[in-house]
C-alpha positions as CSV (number, residue, x, y, z in Angstrom):
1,X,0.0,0.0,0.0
2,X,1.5,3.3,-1.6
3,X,1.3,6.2,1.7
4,X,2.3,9.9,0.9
5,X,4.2,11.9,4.0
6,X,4.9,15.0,4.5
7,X,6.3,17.4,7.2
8,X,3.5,19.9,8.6
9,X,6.0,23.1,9.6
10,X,3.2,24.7,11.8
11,X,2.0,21.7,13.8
12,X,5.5,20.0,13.5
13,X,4.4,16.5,13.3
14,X,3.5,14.2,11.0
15,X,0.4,14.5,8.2
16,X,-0.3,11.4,6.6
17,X,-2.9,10.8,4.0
18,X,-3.0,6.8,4.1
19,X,-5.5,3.9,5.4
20,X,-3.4,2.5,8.3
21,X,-2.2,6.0,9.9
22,X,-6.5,7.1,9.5
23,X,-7.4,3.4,10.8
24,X,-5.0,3.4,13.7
25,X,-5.9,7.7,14.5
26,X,-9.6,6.2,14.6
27,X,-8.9,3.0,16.8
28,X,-7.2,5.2,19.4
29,X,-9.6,7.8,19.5
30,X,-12.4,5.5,20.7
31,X,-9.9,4.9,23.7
32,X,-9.3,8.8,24.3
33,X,-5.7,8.8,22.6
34,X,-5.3,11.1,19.9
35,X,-2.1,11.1,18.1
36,X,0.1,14.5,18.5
37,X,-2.1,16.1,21.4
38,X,-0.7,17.8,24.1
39,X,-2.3,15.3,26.9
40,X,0.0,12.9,28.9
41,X,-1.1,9.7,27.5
42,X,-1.7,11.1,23.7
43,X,0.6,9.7,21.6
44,X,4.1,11.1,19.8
45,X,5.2,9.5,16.6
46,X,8.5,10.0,15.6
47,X,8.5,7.2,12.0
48,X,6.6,7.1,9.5
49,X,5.7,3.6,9.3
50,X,4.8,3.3,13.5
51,X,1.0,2.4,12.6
52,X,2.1,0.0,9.3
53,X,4.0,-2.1,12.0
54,X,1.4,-1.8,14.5
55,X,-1.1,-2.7,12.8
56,X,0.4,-5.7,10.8
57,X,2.2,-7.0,13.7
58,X,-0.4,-6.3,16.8
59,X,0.7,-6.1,20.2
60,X,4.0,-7.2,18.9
61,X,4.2,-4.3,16.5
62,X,3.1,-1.8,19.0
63,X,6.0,-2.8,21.7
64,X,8.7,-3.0,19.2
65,X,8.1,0.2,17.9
66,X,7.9,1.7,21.3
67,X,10.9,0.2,22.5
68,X,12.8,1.3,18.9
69,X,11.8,4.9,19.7
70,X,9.4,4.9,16.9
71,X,6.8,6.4,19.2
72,X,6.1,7.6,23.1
73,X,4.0,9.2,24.9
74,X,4.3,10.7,28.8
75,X,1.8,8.3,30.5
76,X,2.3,5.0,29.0
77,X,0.0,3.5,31.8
């Protein structure tokens, strides 16, 4: 699956235009996360491909990721 990024300069994260990064914003939403907000347990993603691995690999994905840096947040818990 072809993805387009590119680097917002005002907001200073990443805008992505494809399925996975839309699917995985939605999935976390419905749990109160949203990705790039300024709350503890909101989420930081530093790679492009975090939610491609997340959402191939599952749980798997999502703490391999973490622990490569590709994302954090403040309040993991």
């Amino acid at each position: 699956m072809a993805s387009e990024l590119s680097w917002d300069t005002k907001e200073t994260a990443w805008v992505r235009t494809d399925d996975n990064w839309r699917r995985a914003c939605a999935l976390l939403a419905t749990a109160g996360i949203r990705v790039g907000g300024g709350r503890p347990w909101d989420m930081r993603v530093h790679h492009p491909d975090t939610f491609d691995r997340i959402l191939t690999r599952g749980s798997l994905g999502l703490g391999e990721s973490y622990m490569d840096g590709w994302w954090d947040c403040d309040q993991v818990d």
